[in-house]
VOBA-1610 file (N, C-alpha, C; in pm, whole numbers, padded with zeros to 5 digits, always signed):
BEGIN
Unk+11662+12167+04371Unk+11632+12280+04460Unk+11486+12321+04442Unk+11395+12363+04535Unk+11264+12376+04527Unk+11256+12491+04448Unk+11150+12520+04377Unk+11143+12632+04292Unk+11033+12733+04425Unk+10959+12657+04484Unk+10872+12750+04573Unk+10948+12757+04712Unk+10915+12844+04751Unk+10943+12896+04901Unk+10861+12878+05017Unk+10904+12804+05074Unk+10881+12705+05162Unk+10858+12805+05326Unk+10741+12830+05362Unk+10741+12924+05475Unk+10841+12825+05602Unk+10841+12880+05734Unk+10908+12879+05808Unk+10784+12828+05908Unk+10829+12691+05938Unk+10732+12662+06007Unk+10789+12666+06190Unk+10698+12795+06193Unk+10714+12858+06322Unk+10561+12930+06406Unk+10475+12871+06362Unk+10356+12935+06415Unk+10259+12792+06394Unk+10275+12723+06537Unk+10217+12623+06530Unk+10102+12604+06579Unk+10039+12730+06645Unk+09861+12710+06683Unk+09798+12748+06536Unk+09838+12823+06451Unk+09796+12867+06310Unk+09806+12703+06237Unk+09891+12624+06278Unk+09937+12476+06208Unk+09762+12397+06226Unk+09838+12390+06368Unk+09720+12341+06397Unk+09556+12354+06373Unk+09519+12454+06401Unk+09396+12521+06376Unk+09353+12482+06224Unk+09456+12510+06147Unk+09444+12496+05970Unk+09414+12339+05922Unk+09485+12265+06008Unk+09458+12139+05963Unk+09349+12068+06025Unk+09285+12110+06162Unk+09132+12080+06182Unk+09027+12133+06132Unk+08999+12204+06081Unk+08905+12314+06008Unk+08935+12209+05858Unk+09061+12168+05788Unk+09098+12116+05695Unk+09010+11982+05671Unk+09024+11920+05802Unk+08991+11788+05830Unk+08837+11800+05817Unk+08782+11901+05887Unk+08647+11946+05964Unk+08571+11938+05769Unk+08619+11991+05702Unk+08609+12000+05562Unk+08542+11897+05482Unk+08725+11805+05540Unk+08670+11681+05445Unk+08590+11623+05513Unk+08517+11610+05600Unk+08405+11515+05662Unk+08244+11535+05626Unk+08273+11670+05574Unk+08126+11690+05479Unk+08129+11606+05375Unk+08234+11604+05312Unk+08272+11581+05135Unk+08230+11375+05173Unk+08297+11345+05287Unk+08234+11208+05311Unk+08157+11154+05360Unk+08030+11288+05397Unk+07923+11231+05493Unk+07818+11211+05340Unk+07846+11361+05260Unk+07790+11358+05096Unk+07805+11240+04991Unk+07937+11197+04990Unk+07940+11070+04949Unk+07885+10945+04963Unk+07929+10967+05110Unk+07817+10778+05185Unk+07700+10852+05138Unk+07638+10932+05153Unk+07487+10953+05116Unk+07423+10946+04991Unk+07570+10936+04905Unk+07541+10915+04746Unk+07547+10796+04719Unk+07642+10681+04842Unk+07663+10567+04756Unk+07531+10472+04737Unk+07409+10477+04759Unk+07283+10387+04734Unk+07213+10478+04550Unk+07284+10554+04480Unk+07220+10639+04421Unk+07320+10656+04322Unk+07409+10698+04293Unk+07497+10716+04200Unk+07639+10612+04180Unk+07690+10647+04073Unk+07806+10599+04058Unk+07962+10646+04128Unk+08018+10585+04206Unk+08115+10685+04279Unk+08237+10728+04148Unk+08258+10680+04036Unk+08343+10708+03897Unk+08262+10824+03877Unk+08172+10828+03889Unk+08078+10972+03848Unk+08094+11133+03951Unk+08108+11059+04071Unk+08070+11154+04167Unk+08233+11184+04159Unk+08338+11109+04145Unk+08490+11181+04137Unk+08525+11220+04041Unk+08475+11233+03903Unk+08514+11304+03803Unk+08418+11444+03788Unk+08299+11439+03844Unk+08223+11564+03899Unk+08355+11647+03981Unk+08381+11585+04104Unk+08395+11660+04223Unk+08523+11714+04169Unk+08610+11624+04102Unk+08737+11652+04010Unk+08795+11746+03933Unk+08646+11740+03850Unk+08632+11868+03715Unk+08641+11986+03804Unk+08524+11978+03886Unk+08508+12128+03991Unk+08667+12163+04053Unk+08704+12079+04083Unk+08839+12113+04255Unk+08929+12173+04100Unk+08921+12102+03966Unk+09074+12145+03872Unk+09009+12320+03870Unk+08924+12359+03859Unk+08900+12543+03853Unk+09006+12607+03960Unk+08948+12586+04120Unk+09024+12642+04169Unk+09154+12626+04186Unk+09230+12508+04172Unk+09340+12482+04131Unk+09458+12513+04045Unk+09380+12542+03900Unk+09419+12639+03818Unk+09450+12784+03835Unk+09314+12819+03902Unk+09325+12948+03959Unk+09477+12976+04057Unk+09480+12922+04165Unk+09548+12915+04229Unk+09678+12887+04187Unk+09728+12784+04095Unk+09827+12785+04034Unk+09931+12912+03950Unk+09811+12962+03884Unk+09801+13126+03797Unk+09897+13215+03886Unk+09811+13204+04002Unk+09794+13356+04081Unk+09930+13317+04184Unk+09960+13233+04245Unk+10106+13193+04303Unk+10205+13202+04213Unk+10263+13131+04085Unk+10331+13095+04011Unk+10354+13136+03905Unk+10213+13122+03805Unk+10220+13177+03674Unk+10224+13019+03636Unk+10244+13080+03514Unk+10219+12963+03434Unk+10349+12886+03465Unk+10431+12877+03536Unk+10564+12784+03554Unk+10524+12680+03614Unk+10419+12712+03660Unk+10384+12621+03779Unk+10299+12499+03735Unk+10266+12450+03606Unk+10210+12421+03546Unk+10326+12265+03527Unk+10452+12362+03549Unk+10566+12286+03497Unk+10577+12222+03622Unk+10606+12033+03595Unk+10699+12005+03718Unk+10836+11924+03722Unk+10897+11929+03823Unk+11036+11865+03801Unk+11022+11718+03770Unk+10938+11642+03830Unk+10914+11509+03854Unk+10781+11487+03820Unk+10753+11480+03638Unk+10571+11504+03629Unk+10569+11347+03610Unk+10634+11252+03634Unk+10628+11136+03581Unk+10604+11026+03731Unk+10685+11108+03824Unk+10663+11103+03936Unk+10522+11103+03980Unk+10486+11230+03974Unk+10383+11311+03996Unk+10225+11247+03957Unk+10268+11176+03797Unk+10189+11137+03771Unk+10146+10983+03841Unk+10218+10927+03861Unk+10202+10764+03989Unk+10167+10818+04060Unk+10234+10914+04145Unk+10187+10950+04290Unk+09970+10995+04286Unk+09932+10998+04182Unk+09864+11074+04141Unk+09745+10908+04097Unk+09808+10846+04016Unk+09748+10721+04033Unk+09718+10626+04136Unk+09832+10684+04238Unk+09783+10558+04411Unk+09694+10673+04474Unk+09652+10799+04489Unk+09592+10881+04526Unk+09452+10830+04448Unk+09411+10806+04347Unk+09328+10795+04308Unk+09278+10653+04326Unk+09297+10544+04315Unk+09293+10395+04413Unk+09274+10431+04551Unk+09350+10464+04615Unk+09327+10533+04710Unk+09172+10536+04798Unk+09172+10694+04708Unk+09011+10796+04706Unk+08931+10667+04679Unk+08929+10592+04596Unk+08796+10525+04528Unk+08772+10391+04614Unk+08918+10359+04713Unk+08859+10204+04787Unk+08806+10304+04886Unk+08832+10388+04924Unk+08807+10421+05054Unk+08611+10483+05033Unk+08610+10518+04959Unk+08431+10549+04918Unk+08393+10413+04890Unk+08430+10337+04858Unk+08421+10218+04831Unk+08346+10123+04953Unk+08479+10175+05066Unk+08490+10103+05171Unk+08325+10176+05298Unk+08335+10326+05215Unk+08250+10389+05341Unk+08090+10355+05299Unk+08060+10309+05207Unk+07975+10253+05109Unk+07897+10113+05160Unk+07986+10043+05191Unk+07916+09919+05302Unk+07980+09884+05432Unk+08075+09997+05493Unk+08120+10009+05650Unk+08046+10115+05698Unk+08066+10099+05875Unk+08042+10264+05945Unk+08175+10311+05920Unk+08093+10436+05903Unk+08228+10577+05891Unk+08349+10550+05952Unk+08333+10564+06061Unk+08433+10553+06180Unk+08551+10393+06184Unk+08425+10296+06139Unk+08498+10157+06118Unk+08640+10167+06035Unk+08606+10249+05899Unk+08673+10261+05772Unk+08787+10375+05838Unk+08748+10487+05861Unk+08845+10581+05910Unk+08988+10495+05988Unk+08923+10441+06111Unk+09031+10379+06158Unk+09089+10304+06085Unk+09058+10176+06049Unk+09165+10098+05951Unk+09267+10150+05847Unk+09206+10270+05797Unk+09277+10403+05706Unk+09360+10424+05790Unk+09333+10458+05944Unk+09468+10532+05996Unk+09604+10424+06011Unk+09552+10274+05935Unk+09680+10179+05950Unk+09812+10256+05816Unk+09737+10349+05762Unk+09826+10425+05657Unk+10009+10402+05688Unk+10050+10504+05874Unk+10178+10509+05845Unk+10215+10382+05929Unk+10173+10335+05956Unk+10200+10158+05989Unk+10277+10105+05840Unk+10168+10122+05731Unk+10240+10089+05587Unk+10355+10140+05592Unk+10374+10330+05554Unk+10480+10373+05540Unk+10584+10349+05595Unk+10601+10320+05702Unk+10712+10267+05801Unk+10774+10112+05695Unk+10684+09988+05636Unk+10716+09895+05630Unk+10778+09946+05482Unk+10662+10022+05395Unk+10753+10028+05267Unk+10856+10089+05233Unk+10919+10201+05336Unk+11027+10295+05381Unk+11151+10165+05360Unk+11120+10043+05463Unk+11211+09947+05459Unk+11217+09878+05278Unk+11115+09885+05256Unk+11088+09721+05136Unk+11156+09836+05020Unk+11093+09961+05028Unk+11153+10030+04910Unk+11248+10141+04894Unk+11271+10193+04975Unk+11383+10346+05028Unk+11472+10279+05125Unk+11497+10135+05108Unk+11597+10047+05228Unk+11651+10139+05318Unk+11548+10197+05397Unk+11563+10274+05544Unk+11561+10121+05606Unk+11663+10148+05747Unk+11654+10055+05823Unk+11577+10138+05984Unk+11529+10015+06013Unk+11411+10024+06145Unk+11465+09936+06232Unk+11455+09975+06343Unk+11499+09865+06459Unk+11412+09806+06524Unk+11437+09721+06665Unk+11318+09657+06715Unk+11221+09705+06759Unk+11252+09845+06856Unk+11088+09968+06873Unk+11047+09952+06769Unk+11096+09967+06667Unk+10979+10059+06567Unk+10885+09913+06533Unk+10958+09819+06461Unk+10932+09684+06406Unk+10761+09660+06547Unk+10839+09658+06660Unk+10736+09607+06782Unk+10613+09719+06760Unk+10657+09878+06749Unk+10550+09988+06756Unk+10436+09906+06594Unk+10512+09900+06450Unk+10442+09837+06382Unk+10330+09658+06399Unk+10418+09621+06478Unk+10316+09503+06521Unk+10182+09523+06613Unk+10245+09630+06685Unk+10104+09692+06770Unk+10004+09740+06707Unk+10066+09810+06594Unk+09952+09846+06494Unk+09857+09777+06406Unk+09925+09710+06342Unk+09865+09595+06293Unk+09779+09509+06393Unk+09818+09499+06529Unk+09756+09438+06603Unk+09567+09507+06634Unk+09596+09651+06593Unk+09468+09740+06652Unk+09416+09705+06524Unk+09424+09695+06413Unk+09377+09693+06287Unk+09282+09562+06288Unk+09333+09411+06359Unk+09356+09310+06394Unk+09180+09302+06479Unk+09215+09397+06571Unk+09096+09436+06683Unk+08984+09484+06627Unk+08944+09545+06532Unk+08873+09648+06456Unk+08743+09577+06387Unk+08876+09463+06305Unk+08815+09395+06189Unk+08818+09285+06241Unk+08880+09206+06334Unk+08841+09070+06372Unk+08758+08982+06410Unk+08674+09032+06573Unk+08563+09050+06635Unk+08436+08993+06527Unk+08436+09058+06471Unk+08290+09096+06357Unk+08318+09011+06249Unk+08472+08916+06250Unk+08380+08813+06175Unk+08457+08898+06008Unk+08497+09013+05998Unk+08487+09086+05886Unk+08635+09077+05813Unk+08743+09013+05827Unk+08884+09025+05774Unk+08821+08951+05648Unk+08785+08928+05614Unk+08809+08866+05461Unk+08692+08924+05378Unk+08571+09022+05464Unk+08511+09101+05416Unk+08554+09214+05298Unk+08543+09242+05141Unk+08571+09309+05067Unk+08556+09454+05118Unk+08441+09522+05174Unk+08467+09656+05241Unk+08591+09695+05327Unk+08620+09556+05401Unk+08737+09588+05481Unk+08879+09558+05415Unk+08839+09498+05311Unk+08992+09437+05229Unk+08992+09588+05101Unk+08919+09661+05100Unk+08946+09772+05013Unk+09002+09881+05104Unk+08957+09893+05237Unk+09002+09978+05341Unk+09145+09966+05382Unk+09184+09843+05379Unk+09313+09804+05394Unk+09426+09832+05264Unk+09322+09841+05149Unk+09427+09864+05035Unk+09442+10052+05012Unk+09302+10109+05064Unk+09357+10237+05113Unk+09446+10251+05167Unk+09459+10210+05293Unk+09581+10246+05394Unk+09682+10208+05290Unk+09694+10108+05202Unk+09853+10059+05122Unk+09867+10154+05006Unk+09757+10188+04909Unk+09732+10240+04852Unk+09834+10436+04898Unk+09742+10446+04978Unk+09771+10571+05038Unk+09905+10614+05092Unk+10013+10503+05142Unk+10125+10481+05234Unk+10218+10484+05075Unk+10205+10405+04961Unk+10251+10394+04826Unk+10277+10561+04785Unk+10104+10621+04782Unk+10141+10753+04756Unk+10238+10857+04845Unk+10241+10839+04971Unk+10320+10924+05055Unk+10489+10894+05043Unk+10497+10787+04996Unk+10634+10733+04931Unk+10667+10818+04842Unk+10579+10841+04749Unk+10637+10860+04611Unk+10654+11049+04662Unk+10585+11081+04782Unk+10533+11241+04770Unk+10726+11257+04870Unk+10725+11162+04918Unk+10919+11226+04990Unk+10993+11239+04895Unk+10944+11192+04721Unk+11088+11207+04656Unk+11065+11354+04585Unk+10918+11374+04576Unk+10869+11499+04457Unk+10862+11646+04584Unk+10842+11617+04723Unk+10777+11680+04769Unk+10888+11835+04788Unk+11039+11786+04738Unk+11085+11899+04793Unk+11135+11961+04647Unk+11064+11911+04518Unk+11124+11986+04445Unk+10988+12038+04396Unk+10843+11969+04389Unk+10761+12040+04353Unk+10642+12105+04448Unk+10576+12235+04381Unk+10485+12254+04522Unk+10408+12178+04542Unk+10304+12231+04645Unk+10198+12168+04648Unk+10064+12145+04571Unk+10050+12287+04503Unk+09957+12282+04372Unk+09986+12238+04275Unk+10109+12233+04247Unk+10155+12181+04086Unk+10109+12027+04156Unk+10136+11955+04240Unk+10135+11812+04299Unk+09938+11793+04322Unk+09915+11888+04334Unk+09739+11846+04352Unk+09685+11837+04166Unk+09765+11950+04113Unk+09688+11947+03973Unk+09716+11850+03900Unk+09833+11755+03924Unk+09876+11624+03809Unk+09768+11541+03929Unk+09750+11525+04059Unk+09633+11417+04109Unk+09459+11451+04013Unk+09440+11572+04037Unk+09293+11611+03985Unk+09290+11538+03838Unk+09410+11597+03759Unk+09410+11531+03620Unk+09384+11349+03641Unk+09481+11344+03655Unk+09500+11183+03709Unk+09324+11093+03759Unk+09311+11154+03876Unk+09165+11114+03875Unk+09044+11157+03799Unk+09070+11271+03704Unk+08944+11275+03643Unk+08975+11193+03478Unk+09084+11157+03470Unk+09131+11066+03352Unk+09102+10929+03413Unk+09133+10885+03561Unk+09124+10763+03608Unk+08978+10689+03590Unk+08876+10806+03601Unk+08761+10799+03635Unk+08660+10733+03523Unk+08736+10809+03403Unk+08658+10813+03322Unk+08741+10667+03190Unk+08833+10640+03254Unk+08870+10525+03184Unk+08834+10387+03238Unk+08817+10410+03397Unk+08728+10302+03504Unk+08592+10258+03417Unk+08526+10428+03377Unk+08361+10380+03378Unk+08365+10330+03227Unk+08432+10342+03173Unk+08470+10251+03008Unk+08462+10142+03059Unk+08526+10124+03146Unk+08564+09950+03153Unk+08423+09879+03263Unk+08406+09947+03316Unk+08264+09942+03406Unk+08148+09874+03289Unk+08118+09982+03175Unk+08022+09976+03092Unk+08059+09841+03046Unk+08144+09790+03032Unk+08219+09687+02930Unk+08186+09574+03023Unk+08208+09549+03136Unk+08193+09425+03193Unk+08112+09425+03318Unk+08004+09553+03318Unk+07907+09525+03429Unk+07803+09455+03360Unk+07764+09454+03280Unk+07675+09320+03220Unk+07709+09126+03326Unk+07803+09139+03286Unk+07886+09022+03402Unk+07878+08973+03496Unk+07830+09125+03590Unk+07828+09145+03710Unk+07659+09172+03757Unk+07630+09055+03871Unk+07531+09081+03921Unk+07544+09026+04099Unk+07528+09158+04155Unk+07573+09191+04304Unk+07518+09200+04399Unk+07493+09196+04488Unk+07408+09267+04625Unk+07478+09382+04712Unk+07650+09344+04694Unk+07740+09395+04745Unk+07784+09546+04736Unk+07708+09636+04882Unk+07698+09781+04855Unk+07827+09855+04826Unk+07956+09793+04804Unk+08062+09827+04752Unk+08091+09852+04613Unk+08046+09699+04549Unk+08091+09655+04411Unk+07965+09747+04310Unk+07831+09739+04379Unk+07717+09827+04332Unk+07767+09972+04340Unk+07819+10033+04409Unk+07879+10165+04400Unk+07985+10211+04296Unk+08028+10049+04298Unk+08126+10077+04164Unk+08052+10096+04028Unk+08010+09952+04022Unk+07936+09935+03905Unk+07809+10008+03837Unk+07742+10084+03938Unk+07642+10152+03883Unk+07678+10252+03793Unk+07552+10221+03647Unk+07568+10337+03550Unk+07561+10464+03607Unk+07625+10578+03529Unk+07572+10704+03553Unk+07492+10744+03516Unk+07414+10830+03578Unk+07276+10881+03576Unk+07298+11083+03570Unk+07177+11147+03544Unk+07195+11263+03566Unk+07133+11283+03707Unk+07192+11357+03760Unk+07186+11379+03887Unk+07060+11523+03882Unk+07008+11479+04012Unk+06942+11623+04033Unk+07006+11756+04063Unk+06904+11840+04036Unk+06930+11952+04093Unk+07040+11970+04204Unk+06971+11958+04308Unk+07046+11929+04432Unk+07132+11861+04463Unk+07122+11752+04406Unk+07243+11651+04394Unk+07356+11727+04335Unk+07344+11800+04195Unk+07432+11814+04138Unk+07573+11943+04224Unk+07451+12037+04233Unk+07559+12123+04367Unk+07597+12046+04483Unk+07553+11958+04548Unk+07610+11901+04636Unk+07725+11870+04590Unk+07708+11758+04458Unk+07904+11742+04402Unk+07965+11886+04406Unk+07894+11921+04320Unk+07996+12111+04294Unk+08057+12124+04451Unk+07991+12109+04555Unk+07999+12173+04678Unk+08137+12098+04782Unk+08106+11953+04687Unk+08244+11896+04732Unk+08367+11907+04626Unk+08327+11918+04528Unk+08452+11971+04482Unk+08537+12074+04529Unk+08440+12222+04527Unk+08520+12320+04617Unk+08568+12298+04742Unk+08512+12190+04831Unk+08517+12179+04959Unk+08655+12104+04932Unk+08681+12033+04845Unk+08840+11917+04805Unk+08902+12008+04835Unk+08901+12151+04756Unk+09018+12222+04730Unk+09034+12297+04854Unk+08917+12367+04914Unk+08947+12392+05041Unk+09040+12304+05122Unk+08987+12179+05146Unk+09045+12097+05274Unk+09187+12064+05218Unk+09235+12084+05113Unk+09376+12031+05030Unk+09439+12140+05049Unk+09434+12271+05028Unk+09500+12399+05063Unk+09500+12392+05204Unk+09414+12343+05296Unk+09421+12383+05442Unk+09541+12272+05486Unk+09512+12097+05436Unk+09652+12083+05473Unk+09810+12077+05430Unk+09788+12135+05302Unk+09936+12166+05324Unk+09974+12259+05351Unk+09888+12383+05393Unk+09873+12528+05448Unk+09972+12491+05571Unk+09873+12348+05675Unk+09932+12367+05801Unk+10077+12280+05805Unk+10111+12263+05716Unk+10231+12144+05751Unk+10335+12254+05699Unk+10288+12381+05658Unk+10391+12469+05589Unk+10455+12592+05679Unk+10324+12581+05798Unk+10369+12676+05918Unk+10352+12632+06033Unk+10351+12475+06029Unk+10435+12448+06188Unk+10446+12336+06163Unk+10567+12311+06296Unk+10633+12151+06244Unk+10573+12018+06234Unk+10590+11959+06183Unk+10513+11795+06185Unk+10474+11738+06305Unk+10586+11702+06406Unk+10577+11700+06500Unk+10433+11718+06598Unk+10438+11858+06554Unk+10335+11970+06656Unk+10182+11957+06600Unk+10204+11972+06427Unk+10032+11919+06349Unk+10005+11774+06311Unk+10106+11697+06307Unk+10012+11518+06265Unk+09963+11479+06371Unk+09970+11486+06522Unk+09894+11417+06610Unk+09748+11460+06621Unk+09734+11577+06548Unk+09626+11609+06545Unk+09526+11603+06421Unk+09579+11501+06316Unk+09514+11435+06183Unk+09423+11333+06226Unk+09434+11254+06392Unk+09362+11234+06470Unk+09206+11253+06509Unk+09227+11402+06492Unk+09066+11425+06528Unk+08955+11435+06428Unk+08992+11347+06298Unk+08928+11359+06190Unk+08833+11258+06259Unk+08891+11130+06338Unk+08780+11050+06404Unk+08653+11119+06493Unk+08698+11225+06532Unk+08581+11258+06621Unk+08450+11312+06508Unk+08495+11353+06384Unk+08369+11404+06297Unk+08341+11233+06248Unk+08347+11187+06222Unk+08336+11035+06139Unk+08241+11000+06231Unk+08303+10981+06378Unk+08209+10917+06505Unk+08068+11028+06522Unk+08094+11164+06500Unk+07963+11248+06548Unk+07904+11192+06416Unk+07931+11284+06279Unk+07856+11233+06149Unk+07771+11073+06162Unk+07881+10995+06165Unk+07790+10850+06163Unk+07682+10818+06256Unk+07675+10873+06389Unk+07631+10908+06464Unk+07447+10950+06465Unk+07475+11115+06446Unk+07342+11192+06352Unk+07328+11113+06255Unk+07397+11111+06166Unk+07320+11049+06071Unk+07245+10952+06021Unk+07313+10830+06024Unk+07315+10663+05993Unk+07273+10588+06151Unk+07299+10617+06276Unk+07254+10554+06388Unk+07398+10497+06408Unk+07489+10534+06343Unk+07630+10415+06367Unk+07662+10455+06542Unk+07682+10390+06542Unk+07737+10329+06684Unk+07857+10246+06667Unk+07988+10279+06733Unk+08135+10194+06701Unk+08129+10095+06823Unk+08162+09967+06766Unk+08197+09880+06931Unk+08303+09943+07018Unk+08323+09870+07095Unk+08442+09928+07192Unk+08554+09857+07161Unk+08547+09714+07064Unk+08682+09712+06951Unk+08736+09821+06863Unk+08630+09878+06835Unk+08656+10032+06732Unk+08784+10115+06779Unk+08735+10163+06935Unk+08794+10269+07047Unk+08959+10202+07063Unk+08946+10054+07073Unk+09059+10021+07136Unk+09169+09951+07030Unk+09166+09914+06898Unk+09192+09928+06809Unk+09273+10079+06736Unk+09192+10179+06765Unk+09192+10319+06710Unk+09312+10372+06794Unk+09299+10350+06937Unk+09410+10359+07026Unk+09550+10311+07004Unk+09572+10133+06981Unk+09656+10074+06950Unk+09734+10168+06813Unk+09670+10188+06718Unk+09726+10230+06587Unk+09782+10383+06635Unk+09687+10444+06745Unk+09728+10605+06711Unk+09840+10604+06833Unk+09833+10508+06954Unk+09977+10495+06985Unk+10098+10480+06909Unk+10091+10327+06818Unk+10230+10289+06727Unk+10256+10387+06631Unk+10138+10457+06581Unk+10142+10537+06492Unk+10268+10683+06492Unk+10197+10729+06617Unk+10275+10835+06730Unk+10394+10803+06760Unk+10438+10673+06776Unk+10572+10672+06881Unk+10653+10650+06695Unk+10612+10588+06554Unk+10694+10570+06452Unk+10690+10725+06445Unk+10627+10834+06409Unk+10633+10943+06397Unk+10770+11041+06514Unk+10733+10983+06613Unk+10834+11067+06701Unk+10989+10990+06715Unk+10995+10867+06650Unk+11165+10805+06634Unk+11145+10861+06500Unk+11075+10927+06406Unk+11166+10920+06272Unk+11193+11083+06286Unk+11087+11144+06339Unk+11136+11306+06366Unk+11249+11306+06478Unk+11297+11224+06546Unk+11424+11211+06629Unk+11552+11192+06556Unk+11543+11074+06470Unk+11582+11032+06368Unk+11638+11155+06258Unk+11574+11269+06196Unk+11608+11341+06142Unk+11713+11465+06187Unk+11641+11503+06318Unk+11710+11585+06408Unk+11875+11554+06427Unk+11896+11413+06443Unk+12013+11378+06485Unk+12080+11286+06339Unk+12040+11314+06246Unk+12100+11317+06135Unk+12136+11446+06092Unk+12095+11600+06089Unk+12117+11698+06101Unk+12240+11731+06192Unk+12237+11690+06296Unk+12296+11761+06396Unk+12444+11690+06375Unk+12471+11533+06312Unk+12592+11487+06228Unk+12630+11492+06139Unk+12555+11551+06064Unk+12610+11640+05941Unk+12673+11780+05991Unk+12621+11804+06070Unk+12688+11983+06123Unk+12815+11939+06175Unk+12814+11850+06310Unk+12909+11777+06356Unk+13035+11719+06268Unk+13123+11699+06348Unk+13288+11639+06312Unk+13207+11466+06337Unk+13336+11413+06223Unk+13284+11295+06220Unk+13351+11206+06306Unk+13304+11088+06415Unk+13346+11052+06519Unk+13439+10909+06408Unk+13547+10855+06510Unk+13629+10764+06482Unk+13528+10651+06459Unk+13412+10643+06573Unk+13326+10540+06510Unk+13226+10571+06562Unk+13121+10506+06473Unk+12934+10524+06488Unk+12903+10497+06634Unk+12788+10577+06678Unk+12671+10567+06799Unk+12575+10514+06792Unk+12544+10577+06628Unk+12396+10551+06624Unk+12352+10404+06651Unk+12220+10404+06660Unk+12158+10298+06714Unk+12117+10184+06609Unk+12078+10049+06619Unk+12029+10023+06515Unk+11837+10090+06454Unk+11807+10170+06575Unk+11667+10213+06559Unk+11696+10329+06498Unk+11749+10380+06501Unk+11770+10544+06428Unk+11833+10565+06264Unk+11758+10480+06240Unk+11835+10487+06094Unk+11797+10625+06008Unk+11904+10698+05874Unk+11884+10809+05869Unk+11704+10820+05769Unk+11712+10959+05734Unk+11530+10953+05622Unk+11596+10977+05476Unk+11581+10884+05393Unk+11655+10931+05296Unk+11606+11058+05172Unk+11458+11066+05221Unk+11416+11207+05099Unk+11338+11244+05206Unk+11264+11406+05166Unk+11201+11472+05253Unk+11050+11399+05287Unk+10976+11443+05351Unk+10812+11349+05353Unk+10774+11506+05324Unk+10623+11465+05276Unk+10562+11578+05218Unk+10412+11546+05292
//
């Protein structure tokens, strides 16, 4: 049973609003990053931004909970979920490091394309032929993105892709924890997690970048020593750290007061800052594989999202229900077996 109290998600322009402003957030925190990756170490810049986001976190933990909150039902859980979050974070800086913004964003959004497949491989949910066909479409835009250019076997794009798996792994693990622990107790075992991840990476960095000699603006982002950062530099991290915790409170703020449904189609418009940012900034320009690719995924994406929220509804509504002499359901409607978070 959840120990926190779970608002009533019934105020869905407040949903909404919270999770673009959320989004609007993190696109500083990654315009700051690509701008760091010719200059610093990205193991450096996430155990910076890390250290900073665990303050307000703590804080926040305190002042909701108390110290219970410290406690979680599933810290073992918590703690994996907390390790693919951090793989995660690091291909994807990784990835924005020698891609355009926008390139990387999209292939990321192959995320619930994953979830859909590992739902099957590991929570043996069954999927029928829509969904199976909606997942091939996706993969197909992913297909479009990275094909063209020559780039599928490209390491920027093969770390982007292990985001999306990476990331789809963690949202797995967040349906089994998500309804017994909150959301801060679940951010503070990630912060730990990555600022322990970080700093056991750059051990092993020191140890075998001797080894390593690169051109590759990925593997150089990895491998570079840490340095002291400037002045300016250094609040800039500070600035994304706080900015983490901002954009992390804003989305599970909005998924807490209006329905899924009504706020994930709009996790969407994180592309439009990626495309302006890369834009001003860098000169990026997306092909028109980018656009039509981005489409493909945020169609299949959309229609797996609206059979599994169908899917739940009418698993609800047979549980309330008398039980029929024999099944309706479809082979596409199979039930969700833990909550998504």
């Amino acid at each position: 049973m959840p120990r926190y109290d779970q608002t009533q998600r019934n105020r869905p322009m407040a949903g909404i609003a919270t999770l673009v402003f959320g989004l609007f957030m993190f696109s500083f925190q990654d315009v700051i990053i690509k701008a760091f990756s010719d200059q610093y170490s990205v193991l450096q810049i996430v155990f910076i931004r890390c250290s900073v986001a665990l303050v307000p976190i703590v804080i926040a933990i305190l002042w909701i909970s108390g110290w219970r909150g410290f406690v979680a039902y599933e810290p073992r859980l918590l703690l994996l979920r907390g390790l693919f979050g951090f793989l995660s974070y690091l291909g994807y800086y990784l990835a924005i490091a020698a891609l355009p913004l926008a390139e990387v964003v999209t292939i990321v959004f192959s995320a619930p394309i994953f979830i859909t497949v590992l739902s099957v491989v590991l929570l043996k949910e069954k999927v029928g032929a829509r969904r199976w066909s909606a997942i091939l479409v996706g993969f197909l835009g992913v297909v479009v993105v990275v094909g063209p250019s020559g780039q599928i076997a490209d390491l920027a794009v093969i770390l982007a892709l292990l985001t999306a798996l990476t990331y789809a792994l963690m949202s797995i693990v967040t349906r089994y924890v998500g309804a017994s622990d909150a959301p801060w107790t679940m951010s503070l075992y990630s912060v730990v997690v990555f600022i322990l991840g970080s700093v056991v990476a750059s051990l092993l960095v020191a140890v075998f970048e001797p080894a390593f000699n690169t051109e590759d603006p990925s593997l150089q982002f990895l491998l570079r020593p840490w340095v002291v950062p400037t002045t300016t530099d250094l609040l800039l991290m500070i600035f994304i750290g706080l900015n983490w915790s901002v954009g992390s409170y804003c989305l599970a703020k909005a998924y807490s007061v209006a329905p899924v449904s009504v706020v994930a189609p709009f996790e969407y418009t994180y592309i439009i800052w990626a495309v302006l940012f890369g834009y001003l900034i860098w000169s990026e320009v997306p092909a028109v594989t980018t656009f039509v690719g981005l489409g493909l995924l945020i169609g299949s994406s959309l229609y797996i999202l609206r059979r599994e929220l169908r899917t739940r509804d009418q698993n609800t509504e047979s549980e309330l229900a008398p039980r029929p002499a024999a099944s309706t359901r479809q082979a596409d409607d199979p039930p969700v077996k833990a909550a998504g978070g």
